[in-house]
KOLTIDO-238572 format. One record per residue (C-alpha): residue number from 1; residue in one letter; x, y, z. Coordinates in Angstrom, 2 decimals, padded with zeros to 5 digits. Layout:
KOLTIDO-238572
{NUM, "a", {X, Y, Z}}
...
***
This chain:
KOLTIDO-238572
{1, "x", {008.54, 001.94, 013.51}}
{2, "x", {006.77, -001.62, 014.38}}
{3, "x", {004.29, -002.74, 011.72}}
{4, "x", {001.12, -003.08, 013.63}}
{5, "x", {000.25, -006.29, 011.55}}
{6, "x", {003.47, -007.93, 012.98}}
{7, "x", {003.26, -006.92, 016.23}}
{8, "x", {-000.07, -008.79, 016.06}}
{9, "x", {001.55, -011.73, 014.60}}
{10, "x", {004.13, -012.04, 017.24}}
{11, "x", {001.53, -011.42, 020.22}}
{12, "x", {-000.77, -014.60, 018.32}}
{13, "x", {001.70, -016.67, 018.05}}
{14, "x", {003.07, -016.33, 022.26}}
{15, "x", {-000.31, -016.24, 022.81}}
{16, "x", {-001.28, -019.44, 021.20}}
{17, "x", {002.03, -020.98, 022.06}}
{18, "x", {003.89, -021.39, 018.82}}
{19, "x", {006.22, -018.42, 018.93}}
{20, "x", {008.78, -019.56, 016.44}}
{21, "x", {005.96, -020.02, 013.62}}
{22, "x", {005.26, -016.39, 014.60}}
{23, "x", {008.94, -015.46, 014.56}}
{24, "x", {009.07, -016.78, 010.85}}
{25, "x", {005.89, -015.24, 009.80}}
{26, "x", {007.24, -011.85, 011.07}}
{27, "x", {010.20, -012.40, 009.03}}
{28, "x", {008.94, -013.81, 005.93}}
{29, "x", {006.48, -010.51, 006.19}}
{30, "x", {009.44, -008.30, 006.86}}
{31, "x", {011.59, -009.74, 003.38}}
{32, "x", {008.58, -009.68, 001.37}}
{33, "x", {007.98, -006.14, 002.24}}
{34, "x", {011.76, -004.71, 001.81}}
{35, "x", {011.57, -006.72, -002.11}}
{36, "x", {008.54, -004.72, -002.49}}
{37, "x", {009.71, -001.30, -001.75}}
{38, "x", {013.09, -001.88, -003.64}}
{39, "x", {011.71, -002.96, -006.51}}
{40, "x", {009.47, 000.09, -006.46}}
{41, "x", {012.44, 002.38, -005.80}}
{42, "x", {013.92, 000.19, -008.83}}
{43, "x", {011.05, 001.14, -011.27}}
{44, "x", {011.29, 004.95, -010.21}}
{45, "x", {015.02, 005.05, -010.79}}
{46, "x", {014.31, 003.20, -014.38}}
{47, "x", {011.70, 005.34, -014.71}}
{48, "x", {013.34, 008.73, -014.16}}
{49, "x", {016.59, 007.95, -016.36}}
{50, "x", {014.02, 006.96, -019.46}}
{51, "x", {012.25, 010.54, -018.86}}
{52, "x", {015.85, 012.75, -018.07}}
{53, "x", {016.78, 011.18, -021.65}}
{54, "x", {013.85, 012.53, -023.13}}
{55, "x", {014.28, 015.34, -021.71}}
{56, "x", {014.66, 019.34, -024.10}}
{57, "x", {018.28, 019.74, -023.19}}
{58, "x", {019.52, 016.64, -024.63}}
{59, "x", {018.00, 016.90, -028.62}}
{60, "x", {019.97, 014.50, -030.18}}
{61, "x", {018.25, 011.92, -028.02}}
{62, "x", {015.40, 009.62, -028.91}}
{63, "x", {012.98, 008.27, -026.69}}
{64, "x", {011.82, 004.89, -026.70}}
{65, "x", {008.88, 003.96, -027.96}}
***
């Protein structure tokens, strides 16, 4: 699915006459978004293996902190 923000970009940027600026914007917008959502899925991953180690069935564990 199209990010509406992009799609506005893009239509700027023909409109206006400087569609490879728009072209990099787009994709500049596009990396910056997929570091965001892995490093979210990173911290959920990190996140779940700190709490499964903490978790009743494993008491010889320790949690940190």
């Amino acid at each position: 699915m199209p990010c509406p923000s992009a799609l506005a970009i893009l239509l700027l940027s023909v409109s206006s006459g400087a569609l490879m600026t728009g072209l990099a914007l787009v994709f500049a917008f596009g990396i910056g978004g997929a570091i965001a959502l892995v490093s979210v899925g990173l911290v959920f991953v990190k996140i779940s293996s700190m709490a499964g180690a903490c978790s009743i069935t494993r008491p010889g564990v320790t949690c940190p902190g």
